[in-house]
BALOBA-1460 file (C-alpha; in Angstrom, 3 decimals):
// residues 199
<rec num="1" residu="x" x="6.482" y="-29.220" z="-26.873"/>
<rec num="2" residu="x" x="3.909" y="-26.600" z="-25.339"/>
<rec num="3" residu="x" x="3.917" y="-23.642" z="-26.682"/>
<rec num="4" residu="x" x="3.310" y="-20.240" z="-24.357"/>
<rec num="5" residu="x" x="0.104" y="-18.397" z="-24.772"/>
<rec num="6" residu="x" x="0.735" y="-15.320" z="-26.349"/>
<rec num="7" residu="x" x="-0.104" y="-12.361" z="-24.278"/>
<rec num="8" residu="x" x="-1.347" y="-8.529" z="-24.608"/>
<rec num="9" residu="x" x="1.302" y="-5.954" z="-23.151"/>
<rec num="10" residu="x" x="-1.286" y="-5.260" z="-20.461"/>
<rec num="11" residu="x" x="-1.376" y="-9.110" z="-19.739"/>
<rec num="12" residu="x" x="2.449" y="-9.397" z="-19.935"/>
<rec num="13" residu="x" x="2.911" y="-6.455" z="-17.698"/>
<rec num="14" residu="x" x="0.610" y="-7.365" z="-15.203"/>
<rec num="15" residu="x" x="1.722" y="-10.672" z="-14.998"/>
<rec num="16" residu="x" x="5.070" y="-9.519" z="-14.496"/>
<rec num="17" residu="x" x="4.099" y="-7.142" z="-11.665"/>
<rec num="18" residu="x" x="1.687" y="-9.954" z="-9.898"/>
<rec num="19" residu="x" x="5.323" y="-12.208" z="-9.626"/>
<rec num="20" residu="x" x="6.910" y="-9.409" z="-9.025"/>
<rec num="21" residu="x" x="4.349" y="-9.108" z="-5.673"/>
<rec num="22" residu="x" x="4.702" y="-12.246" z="-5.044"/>
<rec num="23" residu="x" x="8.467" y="-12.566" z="-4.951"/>
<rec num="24" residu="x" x="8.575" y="-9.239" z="-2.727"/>
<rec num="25" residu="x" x="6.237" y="-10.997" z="-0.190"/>
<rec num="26" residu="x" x="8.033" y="-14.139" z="-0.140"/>
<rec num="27" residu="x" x="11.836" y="-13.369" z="-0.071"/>
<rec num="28" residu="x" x="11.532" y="-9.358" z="0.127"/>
<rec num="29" residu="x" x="12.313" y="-6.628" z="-2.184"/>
<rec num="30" residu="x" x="16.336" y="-7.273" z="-2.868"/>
<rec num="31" residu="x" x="14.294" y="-10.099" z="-5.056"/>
<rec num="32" residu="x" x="12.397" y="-8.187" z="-7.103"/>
<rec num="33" residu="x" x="14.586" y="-8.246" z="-10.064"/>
<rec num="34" residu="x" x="14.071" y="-8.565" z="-13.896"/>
<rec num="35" residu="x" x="15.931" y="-12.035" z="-14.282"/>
<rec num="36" residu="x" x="13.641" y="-13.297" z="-11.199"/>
<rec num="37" residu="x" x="10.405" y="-12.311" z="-12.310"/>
<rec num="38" residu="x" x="11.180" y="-13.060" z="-15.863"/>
<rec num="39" residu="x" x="12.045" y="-17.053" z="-14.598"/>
<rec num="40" residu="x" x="9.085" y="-16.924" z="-12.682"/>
<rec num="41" residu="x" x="6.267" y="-16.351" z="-15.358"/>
<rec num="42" residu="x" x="8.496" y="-17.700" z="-17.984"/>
<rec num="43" residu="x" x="9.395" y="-14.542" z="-19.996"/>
<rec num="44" residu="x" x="13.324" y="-12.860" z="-21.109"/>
<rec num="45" residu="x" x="14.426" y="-10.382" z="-19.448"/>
<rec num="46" residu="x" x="14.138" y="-8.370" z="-22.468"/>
<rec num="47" residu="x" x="10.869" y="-8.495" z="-22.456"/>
<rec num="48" residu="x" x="10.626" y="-6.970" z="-18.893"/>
<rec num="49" residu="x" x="13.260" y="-4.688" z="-20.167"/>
<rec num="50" residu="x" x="10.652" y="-3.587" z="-22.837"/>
<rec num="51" residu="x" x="8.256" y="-2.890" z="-20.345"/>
<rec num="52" residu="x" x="9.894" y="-1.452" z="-17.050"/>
<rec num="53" residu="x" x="13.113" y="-0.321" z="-18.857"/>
<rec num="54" residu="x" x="15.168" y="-1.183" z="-15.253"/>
<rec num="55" residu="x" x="14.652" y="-3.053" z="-12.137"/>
<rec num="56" residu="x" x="14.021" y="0.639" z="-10.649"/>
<rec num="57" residu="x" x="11.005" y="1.241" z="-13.492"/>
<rec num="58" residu="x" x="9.954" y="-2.519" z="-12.399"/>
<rec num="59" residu="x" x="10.201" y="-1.488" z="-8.497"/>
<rec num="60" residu="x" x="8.586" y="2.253" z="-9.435"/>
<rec num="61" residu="x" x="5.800" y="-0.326" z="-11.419"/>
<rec num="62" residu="x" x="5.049" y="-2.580" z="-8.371"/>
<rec num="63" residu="x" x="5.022" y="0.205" z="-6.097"/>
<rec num="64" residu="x" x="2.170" y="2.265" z="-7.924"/>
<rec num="65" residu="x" x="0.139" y="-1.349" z="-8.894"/>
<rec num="66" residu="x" x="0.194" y="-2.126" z="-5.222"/>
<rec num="67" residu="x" x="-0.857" y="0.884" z="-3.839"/>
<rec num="68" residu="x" x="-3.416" y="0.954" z="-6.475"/>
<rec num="69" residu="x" x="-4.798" y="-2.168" z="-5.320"/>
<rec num="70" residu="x" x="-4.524" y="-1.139" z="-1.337"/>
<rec num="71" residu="x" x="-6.180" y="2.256" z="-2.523"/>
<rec num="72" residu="x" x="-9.322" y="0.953" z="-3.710"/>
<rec num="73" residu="x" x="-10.006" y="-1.650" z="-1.193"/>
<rec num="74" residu="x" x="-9.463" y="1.005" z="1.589"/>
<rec num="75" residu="x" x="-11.698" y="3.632" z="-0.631"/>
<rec num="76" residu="x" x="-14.568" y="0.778" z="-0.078"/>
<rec num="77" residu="x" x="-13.895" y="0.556" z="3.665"/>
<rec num="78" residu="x" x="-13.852" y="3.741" z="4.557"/>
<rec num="79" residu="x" x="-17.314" y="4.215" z="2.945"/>
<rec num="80" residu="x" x="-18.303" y="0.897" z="4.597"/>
<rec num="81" residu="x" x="-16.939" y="2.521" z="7.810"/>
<rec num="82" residu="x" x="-18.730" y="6.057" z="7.469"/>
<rec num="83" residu="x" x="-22.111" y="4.121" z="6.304"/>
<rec num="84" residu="x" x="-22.148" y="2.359" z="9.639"/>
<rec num="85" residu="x" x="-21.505" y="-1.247" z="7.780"/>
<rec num="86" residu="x" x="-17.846" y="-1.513" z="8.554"/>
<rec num="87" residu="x" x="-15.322" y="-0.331" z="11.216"/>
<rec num="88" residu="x" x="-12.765" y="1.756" z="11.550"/>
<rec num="89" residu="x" x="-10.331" y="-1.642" z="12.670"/>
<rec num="90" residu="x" x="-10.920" y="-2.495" z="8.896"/>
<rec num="91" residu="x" x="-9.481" y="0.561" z="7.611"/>
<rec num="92" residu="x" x="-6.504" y="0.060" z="10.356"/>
<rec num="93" residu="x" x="-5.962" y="-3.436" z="9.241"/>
<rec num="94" residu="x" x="-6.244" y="-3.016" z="5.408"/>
<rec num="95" residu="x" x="-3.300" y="0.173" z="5.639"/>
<rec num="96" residu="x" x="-1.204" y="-1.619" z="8.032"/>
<rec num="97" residu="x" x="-1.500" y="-4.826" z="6.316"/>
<rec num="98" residu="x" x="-0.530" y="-2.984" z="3.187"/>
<rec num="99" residu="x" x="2.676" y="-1.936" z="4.310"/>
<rec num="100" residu="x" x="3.734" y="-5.138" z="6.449"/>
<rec num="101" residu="x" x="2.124" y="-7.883" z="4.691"/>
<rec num="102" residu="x" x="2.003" y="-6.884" z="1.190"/>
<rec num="103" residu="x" x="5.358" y="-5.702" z="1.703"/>
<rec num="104" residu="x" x="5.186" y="-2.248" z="0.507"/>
<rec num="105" residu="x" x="7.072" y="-0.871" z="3.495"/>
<rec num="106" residu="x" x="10.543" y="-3.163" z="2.860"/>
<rec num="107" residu="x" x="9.774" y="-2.215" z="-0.986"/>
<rec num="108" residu="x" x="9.655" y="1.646" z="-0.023"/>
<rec num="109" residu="x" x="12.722" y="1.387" z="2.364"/>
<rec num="110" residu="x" x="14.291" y="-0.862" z="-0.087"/>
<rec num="111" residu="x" x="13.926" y="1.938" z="-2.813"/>
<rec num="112" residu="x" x="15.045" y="4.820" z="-0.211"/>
<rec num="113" residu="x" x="18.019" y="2.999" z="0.563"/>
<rec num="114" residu="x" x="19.051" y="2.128" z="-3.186"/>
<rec num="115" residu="x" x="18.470" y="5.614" z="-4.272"/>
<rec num="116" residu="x" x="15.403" y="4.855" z="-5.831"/>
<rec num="117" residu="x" x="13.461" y="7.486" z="-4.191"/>
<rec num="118" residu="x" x="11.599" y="8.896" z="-6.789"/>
<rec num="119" residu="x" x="9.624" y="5.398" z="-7.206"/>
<rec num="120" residu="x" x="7.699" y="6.081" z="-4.323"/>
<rec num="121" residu="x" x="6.084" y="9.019" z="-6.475"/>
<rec num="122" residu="x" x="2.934" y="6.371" z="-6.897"/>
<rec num="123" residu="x" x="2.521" y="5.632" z="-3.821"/>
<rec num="124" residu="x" x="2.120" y="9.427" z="-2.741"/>
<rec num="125" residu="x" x="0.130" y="10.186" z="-5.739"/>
<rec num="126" residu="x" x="-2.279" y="7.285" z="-5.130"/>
<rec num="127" residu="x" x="-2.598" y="7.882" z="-1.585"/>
<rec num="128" residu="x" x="-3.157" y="11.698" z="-2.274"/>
<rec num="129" residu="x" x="-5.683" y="10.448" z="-5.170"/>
<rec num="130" residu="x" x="-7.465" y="8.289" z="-2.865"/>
<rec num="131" residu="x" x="-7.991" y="11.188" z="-0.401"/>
<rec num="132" residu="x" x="-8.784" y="13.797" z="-2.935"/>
<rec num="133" residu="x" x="-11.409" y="11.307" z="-3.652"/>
<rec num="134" residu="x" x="-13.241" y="10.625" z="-0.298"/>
<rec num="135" residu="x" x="-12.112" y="13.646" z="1.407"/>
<rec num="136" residu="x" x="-15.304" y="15.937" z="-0.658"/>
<rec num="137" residu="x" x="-17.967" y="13.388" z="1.210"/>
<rec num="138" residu="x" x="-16.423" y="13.716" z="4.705"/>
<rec num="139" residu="x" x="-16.287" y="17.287" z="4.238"/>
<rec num="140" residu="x" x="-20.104" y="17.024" z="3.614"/>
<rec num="141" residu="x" x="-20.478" y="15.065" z="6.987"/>
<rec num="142" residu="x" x="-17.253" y="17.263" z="9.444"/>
<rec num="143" residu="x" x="-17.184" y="19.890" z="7.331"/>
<rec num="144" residu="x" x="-13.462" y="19.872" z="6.749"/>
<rec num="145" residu="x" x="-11.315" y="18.248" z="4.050"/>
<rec num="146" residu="x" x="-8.108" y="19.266" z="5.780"/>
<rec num="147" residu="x" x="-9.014" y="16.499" z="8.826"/>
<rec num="148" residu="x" x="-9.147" y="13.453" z="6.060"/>
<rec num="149" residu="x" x="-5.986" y="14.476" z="5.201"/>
<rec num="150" residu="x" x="-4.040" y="15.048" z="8.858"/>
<rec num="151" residu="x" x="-6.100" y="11.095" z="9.551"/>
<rec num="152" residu="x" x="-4.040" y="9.752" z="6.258"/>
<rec num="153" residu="x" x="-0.913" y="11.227" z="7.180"/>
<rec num="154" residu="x" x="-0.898" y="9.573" z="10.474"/>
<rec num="155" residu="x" x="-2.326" y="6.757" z="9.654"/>
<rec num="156" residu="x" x="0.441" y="6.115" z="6.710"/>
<rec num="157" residu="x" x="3.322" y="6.813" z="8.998"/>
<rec num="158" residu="x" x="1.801" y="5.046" z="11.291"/>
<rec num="159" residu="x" x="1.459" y="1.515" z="9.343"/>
<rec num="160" residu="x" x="5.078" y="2.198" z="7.788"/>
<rec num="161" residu="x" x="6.496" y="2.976" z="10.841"/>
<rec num="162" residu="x" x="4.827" y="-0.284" z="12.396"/>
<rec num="163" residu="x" x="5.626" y="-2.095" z="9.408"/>
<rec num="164" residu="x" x="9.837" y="-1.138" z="9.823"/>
<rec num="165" residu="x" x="9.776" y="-1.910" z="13.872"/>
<rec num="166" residu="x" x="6.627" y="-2.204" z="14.948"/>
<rec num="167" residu="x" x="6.753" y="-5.560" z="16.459"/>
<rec num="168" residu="x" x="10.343" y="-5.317" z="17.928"/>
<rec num="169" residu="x" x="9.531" y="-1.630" z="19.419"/>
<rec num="170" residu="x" x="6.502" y="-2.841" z="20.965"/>
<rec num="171" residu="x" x="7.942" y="-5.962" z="23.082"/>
<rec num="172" residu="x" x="10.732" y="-3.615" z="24.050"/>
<rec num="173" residu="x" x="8.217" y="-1.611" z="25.271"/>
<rec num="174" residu="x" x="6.272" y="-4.180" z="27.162"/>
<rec num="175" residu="x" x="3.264" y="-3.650" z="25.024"/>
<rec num="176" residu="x" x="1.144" y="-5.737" z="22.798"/>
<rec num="177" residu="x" x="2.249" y="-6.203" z="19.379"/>
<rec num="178" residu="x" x="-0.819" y="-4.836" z="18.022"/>
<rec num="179" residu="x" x="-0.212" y="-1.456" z="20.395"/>
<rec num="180" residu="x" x="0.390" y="0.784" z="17.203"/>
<rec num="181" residu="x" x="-2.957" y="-0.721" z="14.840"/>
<rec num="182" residu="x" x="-4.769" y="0.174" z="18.423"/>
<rec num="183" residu="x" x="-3.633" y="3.319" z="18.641"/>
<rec num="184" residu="x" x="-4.960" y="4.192" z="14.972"/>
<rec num="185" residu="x" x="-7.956" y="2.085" z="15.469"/>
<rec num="186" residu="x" x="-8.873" y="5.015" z="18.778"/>
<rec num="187" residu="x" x="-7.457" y="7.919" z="16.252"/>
<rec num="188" residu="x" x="-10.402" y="7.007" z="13.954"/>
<rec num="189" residu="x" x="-12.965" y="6.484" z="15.806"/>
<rec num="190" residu="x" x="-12.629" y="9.512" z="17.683"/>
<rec num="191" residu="x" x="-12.602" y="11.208" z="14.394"/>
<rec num="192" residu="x" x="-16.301" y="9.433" z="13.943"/>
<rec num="193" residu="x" x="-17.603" y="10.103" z="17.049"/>
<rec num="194" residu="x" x="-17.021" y="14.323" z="16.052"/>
<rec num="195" residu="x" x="-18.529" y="13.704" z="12.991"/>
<rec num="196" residu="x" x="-21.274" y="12.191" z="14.612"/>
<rec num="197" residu="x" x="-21.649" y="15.127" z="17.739"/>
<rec num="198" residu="x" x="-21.519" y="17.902" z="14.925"/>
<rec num="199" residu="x" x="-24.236" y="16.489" z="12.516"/>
């Protein structure tokens, strides 16, 4: 009989939210429950329980360790992108993907729908964490934070927006299905090209 390895409460929790990912890409997030992920990496459910507390903490939990994850990754671009070694498509693509891909706009409008509003406090606060962050070095190049932060607002609502009905709006609309990532894609790099005619 094999015996499970015996994890840390860090391991065990980030285990749980990496199935918990995974079921919210594959099946969406009415599937991100405590008996689910629990079968999936082999744990109770009172051992989530111990952890999350509810399938709202566990939903709250997935939302902040995803946008974590997003946050970083589009931290690095964004440098990459202002360096002149990326481009601004990269930053469109890694937000938009975020919220259609990775599922964290069905999680959000999952949560909003349930009631479970206050569970999208991580995402805000790592979005807002992530532009407090870069927002001081393209002040040094523009000379204004406030225009980092207008660019992330848009480009948020943007990718959840695209995320929700993107696709269906589009082909209503006789455009391309990438129409909305485009549209972000010219925001930014006429943000770069001001940057670049003031310095």
């Amino acid at each position: 009989m094999a015996t499970r390895k015996r994890l840390s409460p860090e391991e065990s929790r980030l285990a749980a939210l990496e199935a918990a990912r995974g079921l919210l890409i594959e099946t969406g997030p009415q599937s991100v429950t405590l008996k689910a992920v629990a079968a999936r990496i082999g744990r109770t459910h009172a051992n989530l329980l111990h952890h999350f507390g509810s399938a709202a903490g566990l939903q709250k939990a997935l939302a902040g360790h995803l946008a974590e994850a997003v946050c970083a990754t589009i931290a690095d671009a964004v440098r990459a992108s202002r360096a002149g070694l990326g481009h601004p498509r990269e930053v469109v693509d890694l937000a938009f993907d975020a919220f259609d891909k990775e599922g964290a706009g069905a999680l959000a409008s999952w949560m909003i729908l349930t009631g479970n509003e206050d569970a999208l406090t991580p995402i805000v606060e790592t979005i807002h964490e992530l532009v407090d962050e870069i927002a001081p070095e393209e002040a040094a190049h523009s000379g204004s934070a406030t225009q980092v932060h207008e660019e992330t607002l848009a480009l948020v609502l943007m990718a959840m927006g695209d995320a929700l009905i993107g696709s269906a709006l589009a082909r209503s609309l006789g455009l391309p299905e990438t129409a909305a990532r485009d549209r972000a894609e010219r925001m930014l790099v006429r943000s770069l090209e001001a940057v670049a005619d003031k310095s």
